[in-house]
Backbone as numpy.savetxt, mean C-alpha at the origin, in Angstrom:
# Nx Ny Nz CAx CAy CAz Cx Cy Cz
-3.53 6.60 -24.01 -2.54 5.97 -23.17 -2.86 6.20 -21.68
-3.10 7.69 -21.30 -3.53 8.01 -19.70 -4.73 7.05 -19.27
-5.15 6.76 -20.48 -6.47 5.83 -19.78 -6.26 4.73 -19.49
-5.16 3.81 -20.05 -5.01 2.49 -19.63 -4.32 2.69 -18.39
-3.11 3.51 -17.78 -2.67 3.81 -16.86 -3.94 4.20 -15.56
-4.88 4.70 -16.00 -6.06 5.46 -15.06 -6.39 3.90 -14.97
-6.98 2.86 -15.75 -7.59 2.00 -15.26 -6.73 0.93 -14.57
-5.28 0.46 -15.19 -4.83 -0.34 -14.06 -4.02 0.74 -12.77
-3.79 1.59 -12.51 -3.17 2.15 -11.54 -4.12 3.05 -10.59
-5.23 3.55 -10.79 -6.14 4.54 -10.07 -6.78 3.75 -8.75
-7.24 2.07 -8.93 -7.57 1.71 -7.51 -6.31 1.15 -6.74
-5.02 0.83 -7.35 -3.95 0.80 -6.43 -3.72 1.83 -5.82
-3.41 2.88 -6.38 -2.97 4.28 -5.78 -4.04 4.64 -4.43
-5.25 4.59 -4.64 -5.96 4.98 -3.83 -5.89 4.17 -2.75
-5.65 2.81 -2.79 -4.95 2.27 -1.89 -4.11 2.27 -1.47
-3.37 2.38 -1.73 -1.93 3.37 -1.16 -2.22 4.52 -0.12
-2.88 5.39 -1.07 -3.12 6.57 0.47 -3.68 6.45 1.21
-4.76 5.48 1.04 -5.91 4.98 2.20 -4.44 4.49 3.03
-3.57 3.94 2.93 -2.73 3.00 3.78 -1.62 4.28 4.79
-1.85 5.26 3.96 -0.96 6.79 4.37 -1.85 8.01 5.52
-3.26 7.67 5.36 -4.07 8.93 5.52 -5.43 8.09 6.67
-4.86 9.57 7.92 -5.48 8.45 8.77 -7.29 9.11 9.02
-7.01 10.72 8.15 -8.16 11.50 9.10 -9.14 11.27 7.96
-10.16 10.55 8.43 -11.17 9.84 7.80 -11.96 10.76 7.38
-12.21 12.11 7.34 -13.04 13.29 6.58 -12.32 13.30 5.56
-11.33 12.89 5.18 -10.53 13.24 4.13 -10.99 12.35 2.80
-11.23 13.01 1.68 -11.63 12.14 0.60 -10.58 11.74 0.38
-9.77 10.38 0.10 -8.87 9.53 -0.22 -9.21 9.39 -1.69
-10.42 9.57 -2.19 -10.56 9.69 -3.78 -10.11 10.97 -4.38
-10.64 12.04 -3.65 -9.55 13.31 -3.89 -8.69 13.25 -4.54
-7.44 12.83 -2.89 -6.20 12.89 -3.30 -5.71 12.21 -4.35
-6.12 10.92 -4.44 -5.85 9.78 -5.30 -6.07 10.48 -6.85
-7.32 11.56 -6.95 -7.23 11.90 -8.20 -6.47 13.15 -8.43
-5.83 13.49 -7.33 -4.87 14.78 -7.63 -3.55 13.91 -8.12
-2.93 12.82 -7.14 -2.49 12.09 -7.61 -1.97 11.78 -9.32
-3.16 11.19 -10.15 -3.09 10.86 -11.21 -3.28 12.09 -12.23
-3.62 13.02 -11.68 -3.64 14.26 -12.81 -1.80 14.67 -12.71
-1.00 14.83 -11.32 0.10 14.54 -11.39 0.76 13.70 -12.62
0.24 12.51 -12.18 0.92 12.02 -13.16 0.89 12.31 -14.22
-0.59 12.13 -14.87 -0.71 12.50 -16.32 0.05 13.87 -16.74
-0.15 14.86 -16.05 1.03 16.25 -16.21 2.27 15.71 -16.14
2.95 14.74 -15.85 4.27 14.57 -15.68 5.14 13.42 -16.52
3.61 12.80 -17.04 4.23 11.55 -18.14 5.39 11.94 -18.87
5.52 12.93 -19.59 6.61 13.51 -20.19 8.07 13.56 -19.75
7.96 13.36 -18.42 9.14 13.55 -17.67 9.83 12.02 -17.35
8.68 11.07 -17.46 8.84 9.34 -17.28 10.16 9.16 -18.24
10.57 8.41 -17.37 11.97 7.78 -18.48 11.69 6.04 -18.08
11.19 5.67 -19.50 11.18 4.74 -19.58 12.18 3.22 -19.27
13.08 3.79 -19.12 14.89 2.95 -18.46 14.39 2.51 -17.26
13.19 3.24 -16.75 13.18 2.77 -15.28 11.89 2.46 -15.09
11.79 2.02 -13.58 10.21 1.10 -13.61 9.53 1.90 -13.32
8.12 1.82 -14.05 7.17 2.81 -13.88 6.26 2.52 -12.47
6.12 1.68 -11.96 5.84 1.29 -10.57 6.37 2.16 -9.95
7.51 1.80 -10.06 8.68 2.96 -8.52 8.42 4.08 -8.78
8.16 5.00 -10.41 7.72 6.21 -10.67 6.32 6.62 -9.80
5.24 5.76 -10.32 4.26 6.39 -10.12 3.86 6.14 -8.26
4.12 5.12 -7.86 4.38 5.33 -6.30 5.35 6.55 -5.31
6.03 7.01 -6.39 7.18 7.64 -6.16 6.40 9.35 -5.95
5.41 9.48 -7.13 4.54 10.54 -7.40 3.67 10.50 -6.07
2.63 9.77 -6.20 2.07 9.25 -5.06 2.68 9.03 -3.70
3.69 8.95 -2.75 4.21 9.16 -1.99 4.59 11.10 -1.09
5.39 11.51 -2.30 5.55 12.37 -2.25 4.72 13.31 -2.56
2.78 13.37 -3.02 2.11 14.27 -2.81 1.63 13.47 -1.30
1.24 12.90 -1.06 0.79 12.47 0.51 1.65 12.90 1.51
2.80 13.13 1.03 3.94 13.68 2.36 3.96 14.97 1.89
3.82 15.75 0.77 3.55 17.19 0.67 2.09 17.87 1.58
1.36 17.16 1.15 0.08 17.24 2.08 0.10 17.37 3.24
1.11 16.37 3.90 1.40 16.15 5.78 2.29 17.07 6.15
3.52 18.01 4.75 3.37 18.90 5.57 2.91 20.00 6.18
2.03 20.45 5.05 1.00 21.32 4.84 0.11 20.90 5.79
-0.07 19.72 7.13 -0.62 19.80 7.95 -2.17 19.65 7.77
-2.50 18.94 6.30 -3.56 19.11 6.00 -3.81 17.70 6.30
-2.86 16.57 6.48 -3.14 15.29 6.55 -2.52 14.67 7.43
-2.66 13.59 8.06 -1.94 12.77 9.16 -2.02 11.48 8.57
-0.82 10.84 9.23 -1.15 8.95 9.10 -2.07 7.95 9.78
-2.63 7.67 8.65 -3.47 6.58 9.13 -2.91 5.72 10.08
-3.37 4.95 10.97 -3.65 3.48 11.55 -4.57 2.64 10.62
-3.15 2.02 9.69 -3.94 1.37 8.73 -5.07 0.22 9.14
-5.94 0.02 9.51 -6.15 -1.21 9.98 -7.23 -1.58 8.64
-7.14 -0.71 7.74 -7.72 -1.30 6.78 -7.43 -1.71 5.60
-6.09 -1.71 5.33 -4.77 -1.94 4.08 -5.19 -3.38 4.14
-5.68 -4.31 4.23 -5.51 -5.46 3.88 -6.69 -5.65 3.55
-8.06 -4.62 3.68 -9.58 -4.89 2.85 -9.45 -4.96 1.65
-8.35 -5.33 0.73 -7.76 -4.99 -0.41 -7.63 -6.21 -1.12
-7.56 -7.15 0.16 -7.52 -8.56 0.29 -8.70 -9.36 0.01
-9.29 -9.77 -1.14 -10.71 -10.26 -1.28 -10.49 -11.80 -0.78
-11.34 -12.05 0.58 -11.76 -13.48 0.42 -13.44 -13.47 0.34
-13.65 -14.82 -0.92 -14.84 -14.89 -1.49 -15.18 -15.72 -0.20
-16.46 -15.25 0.74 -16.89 -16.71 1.57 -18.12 -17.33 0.84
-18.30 -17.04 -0.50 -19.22 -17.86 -0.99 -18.39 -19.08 -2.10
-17.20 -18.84 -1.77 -16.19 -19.92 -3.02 -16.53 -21.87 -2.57
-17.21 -22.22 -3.32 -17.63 -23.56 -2.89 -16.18 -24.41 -2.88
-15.15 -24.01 -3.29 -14.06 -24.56 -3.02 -13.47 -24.77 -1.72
-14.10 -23.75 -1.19 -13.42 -23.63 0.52 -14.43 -24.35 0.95
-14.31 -25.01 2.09 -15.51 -25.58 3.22 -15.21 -24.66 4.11
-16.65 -24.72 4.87 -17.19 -23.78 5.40 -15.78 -23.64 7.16
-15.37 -24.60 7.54 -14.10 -24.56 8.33 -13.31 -24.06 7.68
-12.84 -23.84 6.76 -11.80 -23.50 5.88 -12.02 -21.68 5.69
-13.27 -21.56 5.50 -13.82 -20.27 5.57 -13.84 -19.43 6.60
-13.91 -20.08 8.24 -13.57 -19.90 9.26 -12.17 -19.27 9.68
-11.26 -19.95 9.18 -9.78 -19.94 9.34 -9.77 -18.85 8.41
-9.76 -18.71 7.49 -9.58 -17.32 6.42 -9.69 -16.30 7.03
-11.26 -16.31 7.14 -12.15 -14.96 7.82 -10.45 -14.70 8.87
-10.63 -14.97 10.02 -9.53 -15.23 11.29 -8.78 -14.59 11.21
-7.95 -15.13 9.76 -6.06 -15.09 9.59 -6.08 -14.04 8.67
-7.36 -13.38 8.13 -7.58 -11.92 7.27 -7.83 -10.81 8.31
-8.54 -11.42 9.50 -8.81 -10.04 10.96 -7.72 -10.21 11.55
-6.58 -11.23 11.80 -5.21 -10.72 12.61 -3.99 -10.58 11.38
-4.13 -10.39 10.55 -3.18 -9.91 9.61 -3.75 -8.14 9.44
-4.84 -7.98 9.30 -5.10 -6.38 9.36 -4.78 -6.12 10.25
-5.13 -6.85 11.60 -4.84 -5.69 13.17 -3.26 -5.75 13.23
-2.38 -6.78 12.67 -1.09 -6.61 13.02 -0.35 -5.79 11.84
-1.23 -5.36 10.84 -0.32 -4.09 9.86 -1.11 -3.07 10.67
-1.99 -2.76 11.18 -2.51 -1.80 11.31 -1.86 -0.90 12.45
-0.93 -2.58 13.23 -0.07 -1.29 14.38 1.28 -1.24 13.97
1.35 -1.37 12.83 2.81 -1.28 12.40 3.18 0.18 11.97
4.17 1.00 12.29 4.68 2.13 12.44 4.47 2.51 10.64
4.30 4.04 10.18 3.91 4.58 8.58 4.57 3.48 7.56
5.91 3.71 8.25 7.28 3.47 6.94 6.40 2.05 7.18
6.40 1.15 8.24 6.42 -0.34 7.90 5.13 -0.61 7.08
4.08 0.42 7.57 2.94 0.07 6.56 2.87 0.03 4.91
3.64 0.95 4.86 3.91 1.40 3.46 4.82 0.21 2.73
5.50 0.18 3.44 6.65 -1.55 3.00 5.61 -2.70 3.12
5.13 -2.79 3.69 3.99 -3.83 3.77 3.14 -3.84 2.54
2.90 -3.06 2.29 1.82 -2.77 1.00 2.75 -2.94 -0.15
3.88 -2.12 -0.42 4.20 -2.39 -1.73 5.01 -3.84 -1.93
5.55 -4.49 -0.88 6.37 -5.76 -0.84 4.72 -6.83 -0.98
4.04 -6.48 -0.13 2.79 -7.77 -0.24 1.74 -7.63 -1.30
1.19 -6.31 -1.40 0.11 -6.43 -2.57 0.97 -5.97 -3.33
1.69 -4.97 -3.99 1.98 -4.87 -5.20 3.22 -6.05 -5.39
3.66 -6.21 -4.93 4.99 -7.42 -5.15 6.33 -6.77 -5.99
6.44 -5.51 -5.08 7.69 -4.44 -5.51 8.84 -4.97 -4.99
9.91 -5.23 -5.73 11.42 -5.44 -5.49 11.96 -4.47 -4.30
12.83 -5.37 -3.50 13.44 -3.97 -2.49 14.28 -2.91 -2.96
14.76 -2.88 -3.73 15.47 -1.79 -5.03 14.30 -1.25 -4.87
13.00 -1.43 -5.73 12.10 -0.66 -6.29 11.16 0.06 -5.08
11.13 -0.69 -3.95 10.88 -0.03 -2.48 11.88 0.98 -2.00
13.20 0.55 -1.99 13.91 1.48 -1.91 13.69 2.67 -2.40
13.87 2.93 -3.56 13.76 4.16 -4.60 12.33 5.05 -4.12
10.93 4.30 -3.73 10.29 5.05 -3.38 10.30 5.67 -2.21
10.66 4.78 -1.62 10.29 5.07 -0.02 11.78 6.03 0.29
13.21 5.49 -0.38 14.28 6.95 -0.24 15.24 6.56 1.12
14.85 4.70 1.08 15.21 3.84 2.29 16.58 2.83 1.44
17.65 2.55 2.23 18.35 1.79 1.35 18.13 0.13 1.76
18.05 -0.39 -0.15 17.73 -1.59 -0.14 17.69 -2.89 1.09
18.93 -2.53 1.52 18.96 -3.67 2.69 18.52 -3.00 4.07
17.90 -2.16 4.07 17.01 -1.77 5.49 15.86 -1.84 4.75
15.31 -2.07 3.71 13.87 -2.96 3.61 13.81 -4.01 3.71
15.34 -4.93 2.94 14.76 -6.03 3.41 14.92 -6.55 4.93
15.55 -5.76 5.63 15.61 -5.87 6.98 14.00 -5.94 7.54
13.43 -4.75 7.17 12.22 -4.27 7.60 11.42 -5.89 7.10
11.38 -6.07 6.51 9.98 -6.98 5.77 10.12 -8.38 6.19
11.65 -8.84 6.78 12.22 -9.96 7.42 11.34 -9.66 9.09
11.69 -8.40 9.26 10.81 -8.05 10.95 9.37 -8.08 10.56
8.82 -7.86 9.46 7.35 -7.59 9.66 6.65 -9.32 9.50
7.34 -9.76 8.52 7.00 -11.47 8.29 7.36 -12.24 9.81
8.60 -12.16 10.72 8.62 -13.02 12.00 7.90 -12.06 13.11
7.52 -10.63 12.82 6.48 -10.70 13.68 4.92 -11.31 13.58
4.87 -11.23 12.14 3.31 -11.93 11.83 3.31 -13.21 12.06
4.42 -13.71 12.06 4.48 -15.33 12.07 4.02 -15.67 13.59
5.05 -15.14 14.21 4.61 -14.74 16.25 3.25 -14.33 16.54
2.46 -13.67 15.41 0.99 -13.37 15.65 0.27 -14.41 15.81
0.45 -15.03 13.97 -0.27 -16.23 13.64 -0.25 -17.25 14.14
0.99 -17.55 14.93 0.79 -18.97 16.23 0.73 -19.05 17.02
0.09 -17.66 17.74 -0.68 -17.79 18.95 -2.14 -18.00 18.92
């Protein structure tokens, strides 16, 4: 069972802290696998009633902020949370203008999460790549529901203000 969990959850997670952890000596594979030994020690404790997403982000959160206070880690300036984002520029579907515009709107969507304050990065990531409910953001992050979706309403009309300039 830990293994199907290790294979779909081990390169999200590590993305996750890459999105948390700014001091680049730091193995982010490390943590990510202290992370999942967490978990696997703690499966027992999972209550299935609830979403295992919000759990295991929940795990993952709270060793990255145990870490920061232990002073062993700082927050990233994510500017790389969105390399997560595959565009193929060899997809013969796109024309090569089309490929242009991608490339573009993939380098000012990183630089504009990348200056977005921890909490917003972190909301950014689980609302855009994982596609977590604000309940289920809530619960991790320990933020109430309608100040995420507050947050993610500000992070979408500031990107929008990016993207049409």
């Amino acid at each position: 069972m830990f293994e199907l969990i290790w294979k779909k959850y081990n390169q999200r997670i590590t993305i996750f802290v890459r999105s948390m952890i700014k001091n680049k000596s730091i193995d982010i594979g490390d943590i990510s696998q202290d992370i999942m030994l967490k978990v696997y020690e703690n499966l027992h404790k999972y209550n299935p009633l609830y979403s295992f997403n919000t759990w295991i982000y929940s795990i993952a959160r709270n060793h990255c902020l145990d870490c920061l206070k232990k002073k062993v880690l700082i927050y990233k300036n994510t500017s790389n949370l969105l390399d997560t984002i595959n565009i193929n520029q060899n997809d013969s579907a796109i024309n090569p203008d089309e490929n242009v515009i991608l490339s573009e709107m993939h380098h000012i969507i990183k630089s504009y999460i990348g200056e977005l304050n921890e909490i917003d990065r972190q909301i950014s990531f689980l609302r855009f790549y994982e596609k977590l409910s604000y309940r289920e953001i809530s619960k991790i992050i320990d933020i109430p529901a309608g100040t995420i979706k507050y947050r993610v309403h500000n992070i979408r009309s500031g990107l929008k203000i990016v993207l049409e300039k």
